[in-house]
Steps between C-alpha positions, in 0.01 A plus 500: 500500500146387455387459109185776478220364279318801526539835621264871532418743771243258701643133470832268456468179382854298581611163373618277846712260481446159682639520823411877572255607790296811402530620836663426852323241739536292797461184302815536334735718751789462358464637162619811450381588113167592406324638215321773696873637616656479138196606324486814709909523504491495117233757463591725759182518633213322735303211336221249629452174403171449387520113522768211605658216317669184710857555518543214258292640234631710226349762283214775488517705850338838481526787763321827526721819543265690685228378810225606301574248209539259726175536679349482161667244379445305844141503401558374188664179585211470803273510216613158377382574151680837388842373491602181271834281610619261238780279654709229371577193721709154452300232680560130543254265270348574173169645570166542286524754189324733736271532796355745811637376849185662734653400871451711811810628694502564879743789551869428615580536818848721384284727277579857691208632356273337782557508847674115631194466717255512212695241242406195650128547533406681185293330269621374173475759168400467185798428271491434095807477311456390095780275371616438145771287385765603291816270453536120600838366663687202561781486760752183516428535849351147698207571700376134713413297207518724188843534327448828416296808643234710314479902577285732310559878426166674586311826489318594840239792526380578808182579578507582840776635710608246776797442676762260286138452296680344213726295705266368720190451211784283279586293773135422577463359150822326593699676246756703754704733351868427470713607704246572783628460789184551740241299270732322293701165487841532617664250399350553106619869595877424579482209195404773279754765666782309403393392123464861430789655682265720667258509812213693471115571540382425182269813470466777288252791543457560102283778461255759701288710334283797719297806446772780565399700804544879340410406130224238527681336234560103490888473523681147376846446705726197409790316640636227266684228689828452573758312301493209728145413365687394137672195749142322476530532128666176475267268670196651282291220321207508303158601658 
């Protein structure tokens, strides 16, 4: 069963684990569980999702339980400035106290919300994403000449809504997440895999807060992350 963060007659809000698709897709045919399925299994009811995290990343996923909510709540997130994401992400380097990454993003070609024909050609989008840095860590892990490797727990906020935005903006300051297997390092990724017993995108989705659809009220939904988050405990140093 799916942990429910938040629950009334208009919206669900879900903590997903890492590894869970929201919904069926070509891209990953043979999956067989998905948020959308359990969601609606464990409600005993229809529900839309109103937005999509990777399959990697854990936390805040919210659905609408009827299509009217959703349209509205489609808008919202088209909006770019109604709905605020707070994510937490493990990245590889230490990197400034804060800062605003402000790099355009051509679509991907495997986003299904454009036509295949259209991904290649389309101009690139505005994309912001503001950074802050949290934690510092030091791995025993060798990486070309450095005897050890630094990694630093950050807070992303999107500003704009593009595909793997965060992914893509932290490599581009050359601060990949961990764990990233598209825009990452792999062999950091399988070094780090095997010091913490665990492989994973390193990616949490925090925090969303919205306007609700039926109340007008702002509503604060939170997912704190999972227990394997305390394994970076031990490598924490001084900021």
């Amino acid at each position: 069963m799916l942990e429910i963060l938040y629950l009334d007659d208009y919206l669900a809000a879900v903590a997903k684990p890492p590894g869970l698709l929201v919904h069926r897709t070509g891209l990953d045919a043979g999956e067989t569980r998905f948020a959308l399925q359990m969601l609606r299994d464990q409600l005993g009811r229809p529900v839309w999702p109103a937005h999509r995290l990777d399959k990697g990343t854990s936390g805040v996923l919210l659905f609408a339980l009827d299509a009217a909510t959703a349209r509205a709540l489609g808008q919202q997130f088209e909006s770019g400035g109604a709905i605020r994401k707070t994510y937490l992400a493990m990245v590889r380097g230490w990197t400034d106290p804060e800062g605003l990454i402000e790099h355009p993003l051509r679509r991907m070609t495997d986003d299904l919300r454009v036509p295949a024909a259209q991904g290649p050609v389309q101009e690139a989008q505005e994309a912001r994403t503001r950074y802050r840095t949290l934690q510092h860590h030091l791995l025993p892990l060798a990486q070309g000449p450095f005897e050890s490797t630094r990694c630093a727990l950050v807070e992303l906020t999107p500003l704009t809504g593009r595909r793997h935005q965060l992914r893509r903006h932290m490599k581009h300051i050359a601060h990949p997440l961990l764990g990233d297997a598209t825009h990452g390092k792999g062999p950091l990724n399988r070094a780090v895999a095997a010091l913490l017993g665990l492989q994973r995108l390193w990616l949490h989705a925090l925090r969303m807060e919205l306007i609700h659809p039926a109340t007008g009220r702002t509503v604060a939904i939170e997912a704190a992350p999972g227990e394997e988050w305390a394994r970076w405990r031990a490598f924490q140093v001084a900021a």
